[in-house]
C-alpha positions as CSV (number, residue, x, y, z in Angstrom):
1,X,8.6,-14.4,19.0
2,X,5.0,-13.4,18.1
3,X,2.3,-15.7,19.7
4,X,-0.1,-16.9,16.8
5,X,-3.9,-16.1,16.7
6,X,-5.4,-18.7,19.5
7,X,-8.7,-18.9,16.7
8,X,-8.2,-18.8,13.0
9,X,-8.7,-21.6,10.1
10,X,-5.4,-21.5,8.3
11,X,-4.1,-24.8,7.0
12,X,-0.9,-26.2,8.8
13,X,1.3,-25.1,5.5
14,X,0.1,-21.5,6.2
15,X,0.8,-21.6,10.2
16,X,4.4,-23.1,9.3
17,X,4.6,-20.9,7.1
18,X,4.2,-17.7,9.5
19,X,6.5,-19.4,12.5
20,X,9.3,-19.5,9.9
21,X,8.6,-15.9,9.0
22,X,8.1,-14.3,12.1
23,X,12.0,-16.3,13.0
24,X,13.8,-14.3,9.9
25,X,12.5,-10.7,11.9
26,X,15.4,-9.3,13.7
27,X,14.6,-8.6,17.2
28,X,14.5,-5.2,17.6
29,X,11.9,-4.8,14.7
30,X,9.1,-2.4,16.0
31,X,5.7,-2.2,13.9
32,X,4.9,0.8,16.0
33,X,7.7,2.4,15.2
34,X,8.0,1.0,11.3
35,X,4.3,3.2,10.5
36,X,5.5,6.0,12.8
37,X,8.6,6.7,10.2
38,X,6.4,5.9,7.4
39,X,3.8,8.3,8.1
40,X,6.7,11.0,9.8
41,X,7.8,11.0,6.5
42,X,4.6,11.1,4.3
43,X,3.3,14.1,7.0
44,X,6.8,16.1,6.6
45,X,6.4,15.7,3.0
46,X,2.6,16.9,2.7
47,X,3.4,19.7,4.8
48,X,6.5,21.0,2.6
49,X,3.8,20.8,-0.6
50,X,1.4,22.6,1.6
51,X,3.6,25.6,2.9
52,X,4.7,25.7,-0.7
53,X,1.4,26.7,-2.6
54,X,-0.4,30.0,-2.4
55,X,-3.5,31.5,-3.3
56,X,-4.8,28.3,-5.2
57,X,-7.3,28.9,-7.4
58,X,-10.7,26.3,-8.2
59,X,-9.4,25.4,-12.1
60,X,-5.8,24.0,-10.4
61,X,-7.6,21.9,-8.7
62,X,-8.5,19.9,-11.3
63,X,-5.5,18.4,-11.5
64,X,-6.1,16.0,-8.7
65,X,-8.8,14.0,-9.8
66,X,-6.2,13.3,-12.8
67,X,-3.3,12.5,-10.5
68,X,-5.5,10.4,-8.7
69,X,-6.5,8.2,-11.4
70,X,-3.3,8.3,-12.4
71,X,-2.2,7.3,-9.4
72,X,-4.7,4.3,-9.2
73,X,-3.9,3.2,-12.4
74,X,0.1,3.0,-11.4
75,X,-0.8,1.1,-8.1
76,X,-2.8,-1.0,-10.3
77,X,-0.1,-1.8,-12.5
78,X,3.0,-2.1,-10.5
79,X,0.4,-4.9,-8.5
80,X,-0.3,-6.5,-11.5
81,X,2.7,-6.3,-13.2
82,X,5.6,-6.0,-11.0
83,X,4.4,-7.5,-7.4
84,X,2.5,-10.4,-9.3
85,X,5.4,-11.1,-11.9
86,X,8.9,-12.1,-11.5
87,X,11.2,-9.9,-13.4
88,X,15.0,-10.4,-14.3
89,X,15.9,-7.1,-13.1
90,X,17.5,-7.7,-9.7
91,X,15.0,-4.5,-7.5
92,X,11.9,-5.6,-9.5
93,X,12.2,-9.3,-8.4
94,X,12.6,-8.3,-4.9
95,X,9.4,-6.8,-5.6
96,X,7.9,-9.9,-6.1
97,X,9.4,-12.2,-4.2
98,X,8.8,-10.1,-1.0
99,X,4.6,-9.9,-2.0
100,X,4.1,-13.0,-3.7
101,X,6.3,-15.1,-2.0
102,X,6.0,-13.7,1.4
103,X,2.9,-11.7,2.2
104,X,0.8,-13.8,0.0
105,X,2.2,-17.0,1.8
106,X,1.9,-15.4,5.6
107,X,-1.8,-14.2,4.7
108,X,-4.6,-16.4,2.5
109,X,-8.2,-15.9,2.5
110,X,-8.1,-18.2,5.0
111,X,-6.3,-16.3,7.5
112,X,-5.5,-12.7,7.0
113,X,-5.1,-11.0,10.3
114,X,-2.0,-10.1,11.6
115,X,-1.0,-12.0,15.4
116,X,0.3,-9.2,16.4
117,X,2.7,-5.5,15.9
118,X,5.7,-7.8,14.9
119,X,3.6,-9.4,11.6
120,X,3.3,-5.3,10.1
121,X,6.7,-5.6,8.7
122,X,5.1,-8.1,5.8
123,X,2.7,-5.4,5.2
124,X,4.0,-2.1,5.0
125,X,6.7,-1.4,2.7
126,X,10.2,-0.2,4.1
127,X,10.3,3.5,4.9
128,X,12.5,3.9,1.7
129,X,9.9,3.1,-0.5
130,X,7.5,6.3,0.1
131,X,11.0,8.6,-0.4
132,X,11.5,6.5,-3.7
133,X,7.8,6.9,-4.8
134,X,8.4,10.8,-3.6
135,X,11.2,10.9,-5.9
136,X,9.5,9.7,-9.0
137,X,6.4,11.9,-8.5
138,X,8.9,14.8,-8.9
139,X,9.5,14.9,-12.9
140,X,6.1,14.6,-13.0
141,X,4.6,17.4,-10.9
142,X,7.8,19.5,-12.4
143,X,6.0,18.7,-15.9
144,X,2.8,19.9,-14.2
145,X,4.4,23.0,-12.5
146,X,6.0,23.7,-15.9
147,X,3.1,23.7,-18.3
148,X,0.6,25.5,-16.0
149,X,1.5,26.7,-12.7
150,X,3.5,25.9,-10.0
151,X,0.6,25.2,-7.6
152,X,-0.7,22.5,-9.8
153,X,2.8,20.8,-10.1
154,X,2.5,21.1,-5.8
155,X,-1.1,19.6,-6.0
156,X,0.1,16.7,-8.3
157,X,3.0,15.7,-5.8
158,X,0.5,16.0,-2.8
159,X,-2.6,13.7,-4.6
160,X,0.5,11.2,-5.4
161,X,1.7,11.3,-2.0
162,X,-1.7,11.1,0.0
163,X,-2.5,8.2,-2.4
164,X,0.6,5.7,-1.2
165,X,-0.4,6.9,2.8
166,X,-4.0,5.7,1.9
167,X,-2.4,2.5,0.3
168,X,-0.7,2.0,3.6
169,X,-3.6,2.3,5.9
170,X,-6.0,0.4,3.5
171,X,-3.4,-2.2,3.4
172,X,-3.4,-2.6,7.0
173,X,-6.9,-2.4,7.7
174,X,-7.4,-5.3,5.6
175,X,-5.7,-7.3,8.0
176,X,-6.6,-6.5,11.5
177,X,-9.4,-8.2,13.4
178,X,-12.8,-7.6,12.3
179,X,-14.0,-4.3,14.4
180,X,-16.5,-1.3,14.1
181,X,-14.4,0.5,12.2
182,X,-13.6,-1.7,8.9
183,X,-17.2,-3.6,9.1
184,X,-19.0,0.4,8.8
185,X,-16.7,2.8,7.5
186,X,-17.1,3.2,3.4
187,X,-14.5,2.0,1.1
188,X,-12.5,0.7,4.3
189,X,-15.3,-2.4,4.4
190,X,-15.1,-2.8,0.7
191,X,-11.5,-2.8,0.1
192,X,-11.6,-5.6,3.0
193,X,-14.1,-7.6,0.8
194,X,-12.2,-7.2,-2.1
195,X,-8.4,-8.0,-0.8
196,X,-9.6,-10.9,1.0
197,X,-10.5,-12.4,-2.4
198,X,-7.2,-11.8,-4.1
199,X,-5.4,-13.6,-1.4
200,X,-7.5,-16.6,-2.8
201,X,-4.4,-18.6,-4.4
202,X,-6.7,-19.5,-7.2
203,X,-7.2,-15.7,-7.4
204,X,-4.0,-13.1,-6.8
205,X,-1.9,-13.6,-9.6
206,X,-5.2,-12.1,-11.7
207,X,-7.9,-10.4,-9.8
208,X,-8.9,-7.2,-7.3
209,X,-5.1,-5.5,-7.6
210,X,-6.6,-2.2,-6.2
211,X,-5.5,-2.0,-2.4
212,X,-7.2,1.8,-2.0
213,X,-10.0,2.4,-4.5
214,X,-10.9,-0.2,-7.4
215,X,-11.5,1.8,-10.3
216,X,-8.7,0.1,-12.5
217,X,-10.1,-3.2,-11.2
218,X,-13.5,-2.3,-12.2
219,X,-12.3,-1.1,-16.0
220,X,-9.5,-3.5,-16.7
């Protein structure tokens, strides 16, 4: 089982909490290897969209800024809404039980690093969830395709896409040990600052649900 962090201030309910959690893990659970399919997938993906768009021209490219934001807003949303809420449909409560109940019980503002490559699996989401996110960014960028070209339908399913690989890797950075990297690099140092503050229990059922940029926390 993973060893916990020799140095940290989490209360006893948190440690106990994180030794029961890390025993439910199956043993041949790989975080390596959990991001690798994630991202194998997510790179396959953005280089389908890529191969698939020709000659794009500057005014298509004003559709990502809009998927973006849209984007935000929908990771701001389903945060809010769906990971912060329980629901009585059966997939949704899952949802929720598996953030609320789990990752915001292994990880307070007390303690928020992981121990270790096992603790990734309360973090990233399963490898299905990027091919279901996929799957419901294709009516959309079809819309897009439909209404004005095909390369902006491509460019809408590629913003959509890079936005839940950026969600992953913010995510994670916001709990590994403090380094070079996430103290100086923009954005990566305030999205630390501002997750760390909605795993304040007083806090996360309300405040900062942005995990990549917060605009919608900033308006809303």
């Amino acid at each position: 089982m993973q060893r916990e962090l020799d140095q940290s201030r989490m209360s006893d309910r948190q440690r106990r909490y994180r030794d029961t959690y890390r025993q439910r893990i199956v043993g041949w659970y790989n975080g390596w290897l959990h991001v690798t399919v994630i991202y194998a997938i997510g790179f396959a993906a953005m280089t389908i969209y890529f191969q698939s768009m020709t000659d794009v021209r500057w005014y298509e490219l004003l559709i990502v800024p809009v998927a973006f934001l849209g984007a935000n807003f929908f990771e701001w949303f389903l945060h809010t809404h769906i990971m912060h809420r329980p629901q009585k449909n059966r997939a949704l409560r899952a949802i929720y039980m598996r953030h609320t109940m789990m990752h915001h019980q292994f990880f307070t503002d007390d303690e928020m690093r992981f121990a270790g490559q096992h603790d990734w699996r309360v973090t990233f989401f399963p490898p299905f969830a990027l091919v279901t996110f996929i799957c419901m960014s294709i009516p959309i960028a079809l819309v897009a395709g439909w209404l004005f070209t095909p390369n902006v339908g491509w460019l809408v399913i590629t913003t959509t896409t890079s936005m839940y690989l950026i969600y992953e890797f913010m995510h994670f950075c916001c709990h590994v040990d403090e380094s070079w990297f996430v103290r100086n690099v923009p954005f990566v140092n305030t999205i630390r600052r501002h997750h760390t503050a909605h795993h304040n229990q007083s806090l996360m059922m309300e405040r900062n649900m942005n995990l990549t940029f917060p605009i919608m926390d900033w308006l809303f």
